[in-house]
Jmol script that loads the backbone (N, CA, C; Angstrom):
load data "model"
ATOM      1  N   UNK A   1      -3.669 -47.298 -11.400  1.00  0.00           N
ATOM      2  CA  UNK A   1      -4.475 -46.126 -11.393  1.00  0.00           C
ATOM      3  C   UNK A   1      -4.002 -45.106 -10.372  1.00  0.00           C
ATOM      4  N   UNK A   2      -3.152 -45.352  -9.249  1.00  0.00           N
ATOM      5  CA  UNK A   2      -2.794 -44.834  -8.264  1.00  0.00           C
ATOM      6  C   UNK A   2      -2.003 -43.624  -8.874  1.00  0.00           C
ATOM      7  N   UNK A   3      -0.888 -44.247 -10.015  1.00  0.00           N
ATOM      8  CA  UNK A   3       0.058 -43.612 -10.441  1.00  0.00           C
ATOM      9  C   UNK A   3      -0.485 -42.567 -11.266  1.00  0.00           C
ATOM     10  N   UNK A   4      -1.725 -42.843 -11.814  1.00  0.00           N
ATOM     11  CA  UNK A   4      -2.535 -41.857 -12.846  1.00  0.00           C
ATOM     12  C   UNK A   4      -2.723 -40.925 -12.015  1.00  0.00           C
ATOM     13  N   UNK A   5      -3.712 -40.999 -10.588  1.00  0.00           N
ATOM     14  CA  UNK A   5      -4.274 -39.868  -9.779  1.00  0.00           C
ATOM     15  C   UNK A   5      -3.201 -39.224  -9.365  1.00  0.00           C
ATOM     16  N   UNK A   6      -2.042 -39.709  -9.291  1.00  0.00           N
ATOM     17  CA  UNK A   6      -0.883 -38.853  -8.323  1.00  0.00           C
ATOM     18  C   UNK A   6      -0.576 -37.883  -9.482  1.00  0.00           C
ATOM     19  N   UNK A   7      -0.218 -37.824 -10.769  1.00  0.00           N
ATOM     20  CA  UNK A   7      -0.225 -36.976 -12.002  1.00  0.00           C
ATOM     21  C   UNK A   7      -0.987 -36.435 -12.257  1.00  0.00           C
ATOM     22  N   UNK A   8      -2.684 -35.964 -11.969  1.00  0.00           N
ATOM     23  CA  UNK A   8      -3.599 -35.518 -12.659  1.00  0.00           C
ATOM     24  C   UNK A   8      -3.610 -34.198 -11.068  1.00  0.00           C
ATOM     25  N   UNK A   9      -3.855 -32.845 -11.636  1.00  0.00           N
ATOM     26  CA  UNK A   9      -3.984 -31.753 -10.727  1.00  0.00           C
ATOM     27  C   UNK A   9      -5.296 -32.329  -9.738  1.00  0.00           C
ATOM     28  N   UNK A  10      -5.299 -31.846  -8.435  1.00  0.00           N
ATOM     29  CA  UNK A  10      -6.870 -31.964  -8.059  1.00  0.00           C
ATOM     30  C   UNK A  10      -7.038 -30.905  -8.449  1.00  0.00           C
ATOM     31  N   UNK A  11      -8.783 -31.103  -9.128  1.00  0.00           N
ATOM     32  CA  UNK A  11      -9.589 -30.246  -9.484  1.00  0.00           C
ATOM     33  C   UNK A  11     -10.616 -30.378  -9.169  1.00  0.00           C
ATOM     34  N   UNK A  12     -10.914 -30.496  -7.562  1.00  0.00           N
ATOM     35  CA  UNK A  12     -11.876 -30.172  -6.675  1.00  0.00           C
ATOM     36  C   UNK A  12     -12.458 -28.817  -6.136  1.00  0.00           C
ATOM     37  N   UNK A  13     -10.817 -27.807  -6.576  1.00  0.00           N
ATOM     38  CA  UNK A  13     -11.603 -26.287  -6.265  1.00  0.00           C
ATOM     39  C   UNK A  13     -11.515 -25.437  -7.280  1.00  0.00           C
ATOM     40  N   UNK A  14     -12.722 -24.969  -7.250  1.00  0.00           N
ATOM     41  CA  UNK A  14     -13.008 -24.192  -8.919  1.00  0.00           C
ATOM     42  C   UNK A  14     -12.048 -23.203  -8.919  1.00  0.00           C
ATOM     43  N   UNK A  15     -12.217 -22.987  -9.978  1.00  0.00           N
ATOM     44  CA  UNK A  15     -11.493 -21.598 -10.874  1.00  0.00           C
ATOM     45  C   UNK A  15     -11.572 -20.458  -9.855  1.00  0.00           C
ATOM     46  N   UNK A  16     -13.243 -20.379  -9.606  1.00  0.00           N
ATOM     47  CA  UNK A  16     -13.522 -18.772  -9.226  1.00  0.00           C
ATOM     48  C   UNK A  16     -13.024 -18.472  -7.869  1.00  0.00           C
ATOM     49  N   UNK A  17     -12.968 -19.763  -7.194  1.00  0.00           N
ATOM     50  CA  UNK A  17     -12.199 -19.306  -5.827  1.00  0.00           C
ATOM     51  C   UNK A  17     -10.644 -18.700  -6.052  1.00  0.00           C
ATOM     52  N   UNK A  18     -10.127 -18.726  -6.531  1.00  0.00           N
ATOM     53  CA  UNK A  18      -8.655 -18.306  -7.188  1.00  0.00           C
ATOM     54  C   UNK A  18      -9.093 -17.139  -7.575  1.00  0.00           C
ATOM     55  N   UNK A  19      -9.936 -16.887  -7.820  1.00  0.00           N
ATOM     56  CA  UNK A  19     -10.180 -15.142  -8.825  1.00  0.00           C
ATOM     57  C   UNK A  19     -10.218 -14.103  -7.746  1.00  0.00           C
ATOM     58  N   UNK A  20     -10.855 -14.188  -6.930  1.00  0.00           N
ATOM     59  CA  UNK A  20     -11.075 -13.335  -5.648  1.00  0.00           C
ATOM     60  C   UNK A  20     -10.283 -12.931  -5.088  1.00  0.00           C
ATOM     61  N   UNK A  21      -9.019 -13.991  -4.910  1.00  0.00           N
ATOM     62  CA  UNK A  21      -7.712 -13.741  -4.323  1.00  0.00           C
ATOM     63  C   UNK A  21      -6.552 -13.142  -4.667  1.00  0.00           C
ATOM     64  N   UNK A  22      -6.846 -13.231  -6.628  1.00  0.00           N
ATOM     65  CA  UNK A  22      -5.978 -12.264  -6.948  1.00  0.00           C
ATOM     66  C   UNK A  22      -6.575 -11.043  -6.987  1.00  0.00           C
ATOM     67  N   UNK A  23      -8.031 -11.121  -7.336  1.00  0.00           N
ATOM     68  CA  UNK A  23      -8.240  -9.284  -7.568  1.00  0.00           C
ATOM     69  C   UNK A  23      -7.970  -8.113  -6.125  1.00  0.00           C
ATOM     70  N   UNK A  24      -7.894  -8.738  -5.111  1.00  0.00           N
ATOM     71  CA  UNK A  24      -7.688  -7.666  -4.269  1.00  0.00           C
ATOM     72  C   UNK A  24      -6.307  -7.153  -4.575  1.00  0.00           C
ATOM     73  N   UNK A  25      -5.280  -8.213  -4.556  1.00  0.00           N
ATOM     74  CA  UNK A  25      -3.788  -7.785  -5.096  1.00  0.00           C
ATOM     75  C   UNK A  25      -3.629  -6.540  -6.207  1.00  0.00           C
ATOM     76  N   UNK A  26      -4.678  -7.036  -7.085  1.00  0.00           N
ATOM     77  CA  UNK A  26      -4.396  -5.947  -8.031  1.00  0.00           C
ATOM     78  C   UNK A  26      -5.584  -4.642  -8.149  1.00  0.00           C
ATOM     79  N   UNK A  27      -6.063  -4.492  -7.038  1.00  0.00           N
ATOM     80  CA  UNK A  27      -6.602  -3.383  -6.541  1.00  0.00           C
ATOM     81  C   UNK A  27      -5.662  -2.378  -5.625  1.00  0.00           C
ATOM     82  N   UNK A  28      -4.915  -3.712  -4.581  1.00  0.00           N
ATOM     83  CA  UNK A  28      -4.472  -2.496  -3.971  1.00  0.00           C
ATOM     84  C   UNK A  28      -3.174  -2.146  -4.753  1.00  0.00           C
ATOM     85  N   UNK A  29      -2.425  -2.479  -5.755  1.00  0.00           N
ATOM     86  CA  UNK A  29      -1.407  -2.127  -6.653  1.00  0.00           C
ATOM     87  C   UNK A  29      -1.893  -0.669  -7.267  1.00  0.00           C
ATOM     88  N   UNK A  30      -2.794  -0.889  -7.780  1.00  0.00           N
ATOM     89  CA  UNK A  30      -3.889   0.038  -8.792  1.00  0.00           C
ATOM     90  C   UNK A  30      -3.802   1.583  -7.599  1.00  0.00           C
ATOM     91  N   UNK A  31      -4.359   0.947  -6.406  1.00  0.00           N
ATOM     92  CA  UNK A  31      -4.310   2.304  -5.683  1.00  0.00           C
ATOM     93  C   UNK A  31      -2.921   2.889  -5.303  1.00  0.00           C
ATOM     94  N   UNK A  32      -2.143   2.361  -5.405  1.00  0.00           N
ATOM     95  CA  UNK A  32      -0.839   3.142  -4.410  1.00  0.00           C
ATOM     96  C   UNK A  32      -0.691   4.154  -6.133  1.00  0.00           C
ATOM     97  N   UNK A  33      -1.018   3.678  -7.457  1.00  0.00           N
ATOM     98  CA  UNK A  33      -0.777   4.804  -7.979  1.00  0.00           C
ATOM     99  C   UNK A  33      -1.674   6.109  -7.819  1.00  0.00           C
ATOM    100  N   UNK A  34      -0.960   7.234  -8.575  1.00  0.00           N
ATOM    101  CA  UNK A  34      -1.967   8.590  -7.971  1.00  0.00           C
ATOM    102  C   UNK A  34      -2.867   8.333  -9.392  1.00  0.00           C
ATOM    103  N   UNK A  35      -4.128   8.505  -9.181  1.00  0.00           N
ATOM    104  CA  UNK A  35      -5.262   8.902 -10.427  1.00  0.00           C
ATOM    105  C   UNK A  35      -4.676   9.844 -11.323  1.00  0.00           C
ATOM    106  N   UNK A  36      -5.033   9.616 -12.476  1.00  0.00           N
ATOM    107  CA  UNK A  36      -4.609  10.704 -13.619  1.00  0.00           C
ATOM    108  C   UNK A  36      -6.211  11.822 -13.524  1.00  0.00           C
ATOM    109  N   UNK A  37      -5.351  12.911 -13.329  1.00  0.00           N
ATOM    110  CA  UNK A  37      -6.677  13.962 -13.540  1.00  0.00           C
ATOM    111  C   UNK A  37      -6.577  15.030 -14.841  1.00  0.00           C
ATOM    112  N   UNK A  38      -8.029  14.412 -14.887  1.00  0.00           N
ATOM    113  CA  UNK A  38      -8.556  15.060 -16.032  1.00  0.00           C
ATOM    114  C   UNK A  38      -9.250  16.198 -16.364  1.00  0.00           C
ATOM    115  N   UNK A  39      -9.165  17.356 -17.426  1.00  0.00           N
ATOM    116  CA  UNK A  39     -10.342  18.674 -16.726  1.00  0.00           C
ATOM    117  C   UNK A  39      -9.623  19.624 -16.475  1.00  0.00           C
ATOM    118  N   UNK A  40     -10.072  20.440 -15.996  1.00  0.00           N
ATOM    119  CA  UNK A  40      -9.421  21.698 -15.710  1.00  0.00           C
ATOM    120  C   UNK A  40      -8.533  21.554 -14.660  1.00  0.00           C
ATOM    121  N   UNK A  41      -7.330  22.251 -14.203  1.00  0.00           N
ATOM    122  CA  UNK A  41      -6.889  22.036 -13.218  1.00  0.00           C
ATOM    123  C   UNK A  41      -7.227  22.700 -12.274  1.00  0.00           C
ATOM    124  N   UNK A  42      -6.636  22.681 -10.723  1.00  0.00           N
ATOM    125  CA  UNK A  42      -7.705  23.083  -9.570  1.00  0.00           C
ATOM    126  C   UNK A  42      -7.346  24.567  -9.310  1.00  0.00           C
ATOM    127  N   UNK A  43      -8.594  24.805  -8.649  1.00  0.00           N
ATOM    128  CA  UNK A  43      -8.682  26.603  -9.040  1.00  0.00           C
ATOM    129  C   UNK A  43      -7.748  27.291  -7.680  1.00  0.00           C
ATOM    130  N   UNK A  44      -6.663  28.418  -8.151  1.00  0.00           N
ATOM    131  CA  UNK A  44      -5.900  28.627  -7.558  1.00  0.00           C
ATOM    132  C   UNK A  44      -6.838  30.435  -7.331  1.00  0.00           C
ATOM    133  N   UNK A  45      -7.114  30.619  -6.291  1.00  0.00           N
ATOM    134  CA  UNK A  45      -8.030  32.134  -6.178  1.00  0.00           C
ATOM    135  C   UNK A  45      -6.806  33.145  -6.292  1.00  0.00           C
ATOM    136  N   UNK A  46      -7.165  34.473  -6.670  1.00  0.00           N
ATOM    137  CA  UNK A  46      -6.229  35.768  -6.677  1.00  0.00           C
ATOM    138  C   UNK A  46      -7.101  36.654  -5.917  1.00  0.00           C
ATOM    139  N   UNK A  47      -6.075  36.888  -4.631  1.00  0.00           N
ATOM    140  CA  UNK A  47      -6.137  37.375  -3.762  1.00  0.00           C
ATOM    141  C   UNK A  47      -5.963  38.705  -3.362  1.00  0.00           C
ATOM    142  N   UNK A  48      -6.727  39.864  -3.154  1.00  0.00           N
ATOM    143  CA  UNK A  48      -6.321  41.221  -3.152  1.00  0.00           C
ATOM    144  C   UNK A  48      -7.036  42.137  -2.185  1.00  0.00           C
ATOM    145  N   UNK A  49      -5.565  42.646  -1.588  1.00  0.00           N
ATOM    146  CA  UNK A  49      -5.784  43.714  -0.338  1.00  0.00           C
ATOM    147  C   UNK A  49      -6.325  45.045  -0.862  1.00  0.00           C
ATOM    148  N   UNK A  50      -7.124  45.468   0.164  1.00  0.00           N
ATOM    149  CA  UNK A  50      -7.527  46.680  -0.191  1.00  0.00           C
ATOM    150  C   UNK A  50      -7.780  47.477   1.001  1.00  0.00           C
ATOM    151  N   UNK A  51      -6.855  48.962   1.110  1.00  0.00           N
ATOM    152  CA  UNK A  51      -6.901  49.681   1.707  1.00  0.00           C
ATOM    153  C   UNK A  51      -5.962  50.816   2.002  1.00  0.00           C
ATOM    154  N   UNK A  52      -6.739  51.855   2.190  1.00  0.00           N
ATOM    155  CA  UNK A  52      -5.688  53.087   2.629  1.00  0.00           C
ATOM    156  C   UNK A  52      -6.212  53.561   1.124  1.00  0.00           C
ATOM    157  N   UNK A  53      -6.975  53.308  -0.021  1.00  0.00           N
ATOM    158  CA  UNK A  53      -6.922  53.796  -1.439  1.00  0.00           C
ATOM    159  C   UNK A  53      -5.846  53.154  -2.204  1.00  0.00           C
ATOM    160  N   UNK A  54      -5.379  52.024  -1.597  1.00  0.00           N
ATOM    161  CA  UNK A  54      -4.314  51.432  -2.258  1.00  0.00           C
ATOM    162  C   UNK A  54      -4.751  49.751  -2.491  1.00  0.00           C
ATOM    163  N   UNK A  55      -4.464  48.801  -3.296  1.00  0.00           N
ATOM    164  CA  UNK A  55      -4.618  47.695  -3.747  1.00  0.00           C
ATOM    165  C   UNK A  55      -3.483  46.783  -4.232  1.00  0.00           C
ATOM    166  N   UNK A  56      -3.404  46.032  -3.082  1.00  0.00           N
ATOM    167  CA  UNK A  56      -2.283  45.096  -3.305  1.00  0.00           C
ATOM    168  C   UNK A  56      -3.125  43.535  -3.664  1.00  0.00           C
ATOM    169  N   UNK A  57      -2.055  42.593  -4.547  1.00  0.00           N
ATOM    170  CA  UNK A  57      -2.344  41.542  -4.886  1.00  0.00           C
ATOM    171  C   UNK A  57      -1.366  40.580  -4.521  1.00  0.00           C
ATOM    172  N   UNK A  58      -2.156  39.368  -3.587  1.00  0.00           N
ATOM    173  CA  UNK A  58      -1.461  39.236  -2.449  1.00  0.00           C
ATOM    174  C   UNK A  58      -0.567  37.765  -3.322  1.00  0.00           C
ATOM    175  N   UNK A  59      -1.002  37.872  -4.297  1.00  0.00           N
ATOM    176  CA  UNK A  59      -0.558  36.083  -4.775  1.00  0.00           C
ATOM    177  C   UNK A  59       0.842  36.618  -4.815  1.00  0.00           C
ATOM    178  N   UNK A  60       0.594  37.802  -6.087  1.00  0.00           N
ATOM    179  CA  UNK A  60       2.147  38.612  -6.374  1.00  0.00           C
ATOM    180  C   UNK A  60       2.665  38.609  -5.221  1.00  0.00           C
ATOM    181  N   UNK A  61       2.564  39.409  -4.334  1.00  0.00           N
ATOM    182  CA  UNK A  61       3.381  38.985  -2.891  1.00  0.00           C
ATOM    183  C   UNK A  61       3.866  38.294  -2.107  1.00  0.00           C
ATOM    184  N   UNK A  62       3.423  37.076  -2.551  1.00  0.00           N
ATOM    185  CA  UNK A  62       3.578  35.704  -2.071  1.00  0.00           C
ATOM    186  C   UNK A  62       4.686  35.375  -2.894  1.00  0.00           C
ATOM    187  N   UNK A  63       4.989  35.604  -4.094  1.00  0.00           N
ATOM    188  CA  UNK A  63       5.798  35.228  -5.314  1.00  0.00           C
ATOM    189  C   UNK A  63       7.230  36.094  -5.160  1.00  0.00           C
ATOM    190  N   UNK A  64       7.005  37.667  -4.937  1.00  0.00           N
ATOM    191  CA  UNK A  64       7.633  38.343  -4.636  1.00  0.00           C
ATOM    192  C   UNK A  64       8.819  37.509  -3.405  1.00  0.00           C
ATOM    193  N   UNK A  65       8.131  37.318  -2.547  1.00  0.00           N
ATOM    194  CA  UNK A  65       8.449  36.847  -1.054  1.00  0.00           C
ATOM    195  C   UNK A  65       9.743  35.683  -1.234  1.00  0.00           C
ATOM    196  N   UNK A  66       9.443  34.778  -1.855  1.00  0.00           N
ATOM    197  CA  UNK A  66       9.728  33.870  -2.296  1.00  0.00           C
ATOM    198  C   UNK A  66      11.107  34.171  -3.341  1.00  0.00           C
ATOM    199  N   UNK A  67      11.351  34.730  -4.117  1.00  0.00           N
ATOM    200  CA  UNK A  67      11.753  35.062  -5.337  1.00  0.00           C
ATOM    201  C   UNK A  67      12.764  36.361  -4.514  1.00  0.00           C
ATOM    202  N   UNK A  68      12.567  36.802  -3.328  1.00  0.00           N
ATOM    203  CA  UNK A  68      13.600  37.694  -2.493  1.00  0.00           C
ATOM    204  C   UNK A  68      14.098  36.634  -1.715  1.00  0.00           C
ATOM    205  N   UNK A  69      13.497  35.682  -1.617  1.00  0.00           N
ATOM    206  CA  UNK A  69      14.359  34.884  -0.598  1.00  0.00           C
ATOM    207  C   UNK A  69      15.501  33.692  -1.261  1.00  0.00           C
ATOM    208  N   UNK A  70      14.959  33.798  -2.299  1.00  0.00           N
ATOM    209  CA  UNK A  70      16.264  32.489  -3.186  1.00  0.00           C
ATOM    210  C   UNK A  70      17.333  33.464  -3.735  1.00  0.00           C
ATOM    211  N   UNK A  71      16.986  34.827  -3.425  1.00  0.00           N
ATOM    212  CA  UNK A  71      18.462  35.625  -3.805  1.00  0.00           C
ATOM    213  C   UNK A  71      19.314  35.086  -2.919  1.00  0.00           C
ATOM    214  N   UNK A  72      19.225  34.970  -1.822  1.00  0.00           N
ATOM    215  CA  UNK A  72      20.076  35.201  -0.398  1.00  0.00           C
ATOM    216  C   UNK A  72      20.468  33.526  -0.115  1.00  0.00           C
ATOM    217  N   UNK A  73      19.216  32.488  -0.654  1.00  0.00           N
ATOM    218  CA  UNK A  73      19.271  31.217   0.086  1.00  0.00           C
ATOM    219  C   UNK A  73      19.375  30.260  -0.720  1.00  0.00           C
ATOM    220  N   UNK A  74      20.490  28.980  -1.187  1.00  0.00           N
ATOM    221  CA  UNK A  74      19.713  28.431  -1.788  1.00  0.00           C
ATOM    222  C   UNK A  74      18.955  26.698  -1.573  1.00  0.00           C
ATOM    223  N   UNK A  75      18.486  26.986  -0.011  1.00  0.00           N
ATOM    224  CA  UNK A  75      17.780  25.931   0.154  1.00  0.00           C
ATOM    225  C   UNK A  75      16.008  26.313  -0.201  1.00  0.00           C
ATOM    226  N   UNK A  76      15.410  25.380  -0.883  1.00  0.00           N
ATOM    227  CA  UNK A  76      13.877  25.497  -1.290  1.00  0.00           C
ATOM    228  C   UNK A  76      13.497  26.028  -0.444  1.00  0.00           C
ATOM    229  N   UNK A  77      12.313  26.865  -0.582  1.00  0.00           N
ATOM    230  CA  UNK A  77      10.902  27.012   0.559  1.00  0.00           C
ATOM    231  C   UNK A  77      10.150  26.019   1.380  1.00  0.00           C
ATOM    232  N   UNK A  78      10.228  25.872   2.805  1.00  0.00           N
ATOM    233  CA  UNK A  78       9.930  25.011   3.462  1.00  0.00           C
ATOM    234  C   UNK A  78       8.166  25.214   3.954  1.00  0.00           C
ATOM    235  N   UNK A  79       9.003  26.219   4.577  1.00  0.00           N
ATOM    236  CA  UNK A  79       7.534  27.530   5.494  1.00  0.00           C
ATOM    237  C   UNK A  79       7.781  28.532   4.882  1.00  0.00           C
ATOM    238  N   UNK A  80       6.297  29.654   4.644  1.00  0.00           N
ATOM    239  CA  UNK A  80       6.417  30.456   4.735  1.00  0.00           C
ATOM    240  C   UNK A  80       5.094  31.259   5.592  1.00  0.00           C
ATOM    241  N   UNK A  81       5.737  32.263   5.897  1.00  0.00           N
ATOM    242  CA  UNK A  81       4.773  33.090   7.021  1.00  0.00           C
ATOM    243  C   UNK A  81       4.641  34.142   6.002  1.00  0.00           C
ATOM    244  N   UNK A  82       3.726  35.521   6.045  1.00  0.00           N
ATOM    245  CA  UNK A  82       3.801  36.809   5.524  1.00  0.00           C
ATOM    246  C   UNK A  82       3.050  37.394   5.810  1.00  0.00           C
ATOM    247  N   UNK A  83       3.472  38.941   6.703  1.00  0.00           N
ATOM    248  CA  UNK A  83       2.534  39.843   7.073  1.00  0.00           C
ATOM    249  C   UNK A  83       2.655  40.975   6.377  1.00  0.00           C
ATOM    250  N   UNK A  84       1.708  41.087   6.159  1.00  0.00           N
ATOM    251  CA  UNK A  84       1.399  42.734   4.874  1.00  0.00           C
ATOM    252  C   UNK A  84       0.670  43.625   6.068  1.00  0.00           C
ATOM    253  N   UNK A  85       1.649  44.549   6.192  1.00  0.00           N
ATOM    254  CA  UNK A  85       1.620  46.020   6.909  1.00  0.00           C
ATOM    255  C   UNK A  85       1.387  47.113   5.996  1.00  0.00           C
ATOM    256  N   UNK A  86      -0.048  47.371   5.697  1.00  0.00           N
ATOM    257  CA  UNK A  86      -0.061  48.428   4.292  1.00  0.00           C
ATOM    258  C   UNK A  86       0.326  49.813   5.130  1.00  0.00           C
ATOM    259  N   UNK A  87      -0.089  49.841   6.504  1.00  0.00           N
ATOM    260  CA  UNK A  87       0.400  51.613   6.919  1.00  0.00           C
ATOM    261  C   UNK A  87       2.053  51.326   6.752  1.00  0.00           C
ATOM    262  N   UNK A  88       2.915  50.434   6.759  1.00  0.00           N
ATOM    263  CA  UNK A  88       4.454  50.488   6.775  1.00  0.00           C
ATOM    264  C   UNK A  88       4.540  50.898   5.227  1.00  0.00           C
ATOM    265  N   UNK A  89       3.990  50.298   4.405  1.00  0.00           N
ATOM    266  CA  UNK A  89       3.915  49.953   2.746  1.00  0.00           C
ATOM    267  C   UNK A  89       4.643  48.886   2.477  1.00  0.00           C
ATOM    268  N   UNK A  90       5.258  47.834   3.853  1.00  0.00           N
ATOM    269  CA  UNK A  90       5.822  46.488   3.976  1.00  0.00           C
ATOM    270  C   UNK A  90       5.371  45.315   4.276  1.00  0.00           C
ATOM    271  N   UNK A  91       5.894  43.978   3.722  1.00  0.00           N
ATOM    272  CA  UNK A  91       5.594  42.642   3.956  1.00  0.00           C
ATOM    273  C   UNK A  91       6.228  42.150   4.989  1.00  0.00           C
ATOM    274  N   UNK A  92       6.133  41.823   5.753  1.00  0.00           N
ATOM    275  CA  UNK A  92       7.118  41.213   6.526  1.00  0.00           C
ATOM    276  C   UNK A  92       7.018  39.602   6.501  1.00  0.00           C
ATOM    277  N   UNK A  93       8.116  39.157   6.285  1.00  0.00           N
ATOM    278  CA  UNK A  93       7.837  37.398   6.185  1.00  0.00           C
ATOM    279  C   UNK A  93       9.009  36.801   6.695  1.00  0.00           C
ATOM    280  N   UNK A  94       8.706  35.646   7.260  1.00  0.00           N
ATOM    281  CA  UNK A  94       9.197  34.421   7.684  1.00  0.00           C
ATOM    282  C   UNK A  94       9.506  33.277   7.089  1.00  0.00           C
ATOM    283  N   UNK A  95      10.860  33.049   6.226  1.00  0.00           N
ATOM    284  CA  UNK A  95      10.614  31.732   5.366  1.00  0.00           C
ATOM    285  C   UNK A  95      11.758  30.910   6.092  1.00  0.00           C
ATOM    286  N   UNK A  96      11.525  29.588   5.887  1.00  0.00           N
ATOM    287  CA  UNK A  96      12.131  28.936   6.577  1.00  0.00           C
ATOM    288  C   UNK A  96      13.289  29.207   7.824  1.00  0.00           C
ATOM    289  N   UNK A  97      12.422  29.966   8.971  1.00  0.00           N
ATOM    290  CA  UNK A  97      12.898  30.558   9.878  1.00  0.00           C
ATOM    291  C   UNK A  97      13.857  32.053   9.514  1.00  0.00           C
ATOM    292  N   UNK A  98      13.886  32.182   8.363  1.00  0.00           N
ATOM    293  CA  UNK A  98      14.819  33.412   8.021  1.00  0.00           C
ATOM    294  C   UNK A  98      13.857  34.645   7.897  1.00  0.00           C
ATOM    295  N   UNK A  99      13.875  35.591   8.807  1.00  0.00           N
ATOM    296  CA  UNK A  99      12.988  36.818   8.570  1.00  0.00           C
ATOM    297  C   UNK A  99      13.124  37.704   7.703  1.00  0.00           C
ATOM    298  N   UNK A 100      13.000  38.409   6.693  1.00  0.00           N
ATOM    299  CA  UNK A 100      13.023  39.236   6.169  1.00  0.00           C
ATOM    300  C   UNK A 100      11.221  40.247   5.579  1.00  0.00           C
ATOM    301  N   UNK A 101      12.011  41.521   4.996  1.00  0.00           N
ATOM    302  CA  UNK A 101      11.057  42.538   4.748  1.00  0.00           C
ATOM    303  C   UNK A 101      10.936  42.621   2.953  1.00  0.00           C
ATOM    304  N   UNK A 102       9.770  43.105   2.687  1.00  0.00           N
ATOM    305  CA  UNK A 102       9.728  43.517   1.579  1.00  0.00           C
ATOM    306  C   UNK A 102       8.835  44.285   1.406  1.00  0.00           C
ATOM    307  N   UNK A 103       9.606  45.556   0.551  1.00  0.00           N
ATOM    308  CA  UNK A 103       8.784  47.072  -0.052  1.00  0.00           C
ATOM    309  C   UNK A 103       7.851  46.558  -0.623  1.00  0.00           C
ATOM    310  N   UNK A 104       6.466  47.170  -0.594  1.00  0.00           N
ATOM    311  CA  UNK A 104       5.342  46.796  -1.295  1.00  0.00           C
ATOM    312  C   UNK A 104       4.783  48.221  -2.450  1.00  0.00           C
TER     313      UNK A 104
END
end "model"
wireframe off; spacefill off
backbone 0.3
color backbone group
């Protein structure tokens, strides 16, 4: 009979203790992915200066900014800074340490 018990699994600890131990595993797997989102996507505001009788839209400017600076560069946008001087009728910006101006 010795030889029987040495072949037969112990099955002294239940099932459910085993269950517990894997579900955290496959929780934290589950999280390192990003959630799928569903719905509208997130609201991007449009932004607009006003003054002097004049109306600038600052997103465009932001785009502008950007879109003058990959003429000249072609490493991506890291930083960007941008100051809108409406008495100049200029932007002045800072992108990845490179200064430049732009006519508004």
């Amino acid at each position: 009979m010795s030889a029987k018990q040495a072949a037969e699994p112990d099955v002294s600890l239940p099932a459910a203790q085993d269950a517990p131990a894997a579900a955290p595993r496959r929780k934290t797997q589950k999280s390192a992915k990003a959630p799928v989102r569903r719905g509208r996507p997130p609201l991007s505001p449009e932004i607009y200066l006003e003054t002097g009788g004049r109306q600038y839209n600052v997103t465009d400017i932001v785009e502008r900014v950007k879109a003058d600076y990959r003429l000249t560069h072609k490493v991506g946008v890291q930083s960007c800074r941008i100051y809108i001087k409406p008495e100049d009728g200029a932007a002045y910006y800072v992108v990845n340490k490179v200064e430049g101006k732009l006519d508004l």
